[in-house]
C-alpha positions as CSV (number, residue, x, y, z in Angstrom):
1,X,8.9,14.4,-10.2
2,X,6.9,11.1,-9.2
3,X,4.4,11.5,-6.8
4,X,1.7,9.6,-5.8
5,X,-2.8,10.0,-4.5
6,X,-3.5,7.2,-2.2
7,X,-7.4,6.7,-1.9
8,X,-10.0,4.4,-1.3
9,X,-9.4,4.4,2.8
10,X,-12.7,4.9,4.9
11,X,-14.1,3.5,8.8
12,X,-14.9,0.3,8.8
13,X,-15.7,-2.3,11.3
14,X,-13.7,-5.1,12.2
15,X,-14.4,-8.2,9.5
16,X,-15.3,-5.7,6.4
17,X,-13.3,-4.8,3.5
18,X,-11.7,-2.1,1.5
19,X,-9.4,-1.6,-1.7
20,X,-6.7,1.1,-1.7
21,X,-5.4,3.1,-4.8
22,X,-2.3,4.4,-5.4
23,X,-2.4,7.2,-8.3
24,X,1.2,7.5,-9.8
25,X,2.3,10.8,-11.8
26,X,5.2,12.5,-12.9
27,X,6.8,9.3,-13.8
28,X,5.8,5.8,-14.9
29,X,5.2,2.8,-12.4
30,X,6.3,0.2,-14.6
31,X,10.0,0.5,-14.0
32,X,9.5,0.3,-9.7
33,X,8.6,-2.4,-7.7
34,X,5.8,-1.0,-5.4
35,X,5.0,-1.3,-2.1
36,X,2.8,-0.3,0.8
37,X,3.3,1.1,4.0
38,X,1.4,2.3,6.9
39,X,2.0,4.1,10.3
40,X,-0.4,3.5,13.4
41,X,-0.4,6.5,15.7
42,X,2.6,6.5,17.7
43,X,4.1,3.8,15.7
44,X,6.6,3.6,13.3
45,X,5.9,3.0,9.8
46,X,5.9,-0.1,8.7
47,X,6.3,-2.3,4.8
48,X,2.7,-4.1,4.8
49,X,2.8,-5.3,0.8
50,X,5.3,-4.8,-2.2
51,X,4.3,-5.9,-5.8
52,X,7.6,-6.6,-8.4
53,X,7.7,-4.4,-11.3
54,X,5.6,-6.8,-13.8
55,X,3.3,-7.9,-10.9
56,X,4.2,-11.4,-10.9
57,X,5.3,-11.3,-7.6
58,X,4.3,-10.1,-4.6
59,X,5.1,-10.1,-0.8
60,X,3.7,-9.2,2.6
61,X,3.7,-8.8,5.9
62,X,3.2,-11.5,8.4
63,X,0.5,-10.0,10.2
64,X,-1.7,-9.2,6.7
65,X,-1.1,-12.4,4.5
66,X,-3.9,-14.2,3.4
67,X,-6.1,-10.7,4.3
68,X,-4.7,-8.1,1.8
69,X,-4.0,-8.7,-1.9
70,X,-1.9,-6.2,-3.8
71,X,-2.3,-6.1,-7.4
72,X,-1.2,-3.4,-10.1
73,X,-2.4,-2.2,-13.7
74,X,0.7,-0.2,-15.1
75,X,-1.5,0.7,-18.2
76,X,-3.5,3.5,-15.6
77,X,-0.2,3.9,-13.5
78,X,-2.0,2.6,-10.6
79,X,-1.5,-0.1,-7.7
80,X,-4.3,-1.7,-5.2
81,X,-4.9,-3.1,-2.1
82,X,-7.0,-4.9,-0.9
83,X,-7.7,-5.3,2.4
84,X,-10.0,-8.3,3.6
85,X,-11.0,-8.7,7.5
86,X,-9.8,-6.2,8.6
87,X,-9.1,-5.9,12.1
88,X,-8.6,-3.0,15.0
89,X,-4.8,-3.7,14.5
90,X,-4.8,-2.0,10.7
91,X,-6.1,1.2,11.6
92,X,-3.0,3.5,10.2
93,X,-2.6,5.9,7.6
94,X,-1.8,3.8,4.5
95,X,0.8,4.9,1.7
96,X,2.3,3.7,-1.6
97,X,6.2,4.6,-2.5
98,X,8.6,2.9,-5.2
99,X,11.0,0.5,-3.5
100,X,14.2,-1.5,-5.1
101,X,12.7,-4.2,-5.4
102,X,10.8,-6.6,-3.3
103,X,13.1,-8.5,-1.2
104,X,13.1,-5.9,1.7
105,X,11.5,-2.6,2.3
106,X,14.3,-0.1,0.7
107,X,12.6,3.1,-0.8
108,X,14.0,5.0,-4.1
109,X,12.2,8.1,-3.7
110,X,12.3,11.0,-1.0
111,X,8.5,12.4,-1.2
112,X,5.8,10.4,-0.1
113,X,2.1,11.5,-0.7
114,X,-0.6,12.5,1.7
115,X,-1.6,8.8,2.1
116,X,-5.3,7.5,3.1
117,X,-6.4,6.8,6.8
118,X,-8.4,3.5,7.7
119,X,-9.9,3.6,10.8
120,X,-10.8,-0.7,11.6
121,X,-13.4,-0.2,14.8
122,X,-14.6,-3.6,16.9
């Protein structure tokens, strides 16, 4: 059964950077477009970034383009983020699932992982 180890989360201040991981296993990446999601306190979760199966393509929310960069290396089953400026407004709990592909935000797989809190403070 796929699951996934998100790492690489951390408290920052606002303006600094980090770079997630996403630690596939179970089941190879390379046949799933990938995304990210996140869930602020309170709030629902929400698609920030999905990467296409080769990583040719990616896409992202509004609110984090030109910020966040979302790569993957399918030879160590892994995908990234990285998150540049980061502001109050990304603090959530950050995780990585499978989606259909990358035209909306529709998820093939049931379990999600523990995911990785980054706290953004001003």
């Amino acid at each position: 059964q796929l699951q996934f180890v998100e790492s690489g989360g951390g408290s920052v201040h606002s303006g600094e950077s980090l770079r997630l991981s996403c630690v596939g296993s179970g089941d190879s990446l390379e046949y799933y477009a990938m995304g990210w999601f996140r869930e602020a306190p309170g709030k629902e979760r929400e698609g920030v970034s999905c990467i296409t199966e080769s990583g040719s393509s990616t896409r992202y929310r509004d609110s984090v383009k030109g910020r966040f960069t979302v790569s993957r290396d399918n030879a160590k089953n892994t995908v990234y983020l990285q998150m540049n400026n980061l502001k109050v407004e990304d603090t959530a709990v950050y995780y990585c699932q499978v989606l259909l592909n990358c035209f909306g935000w529709a998820t093939l797989k049931p379990i999600w992982g523990k995911g990785t809190q980054v706290t953004v403070s001003s």
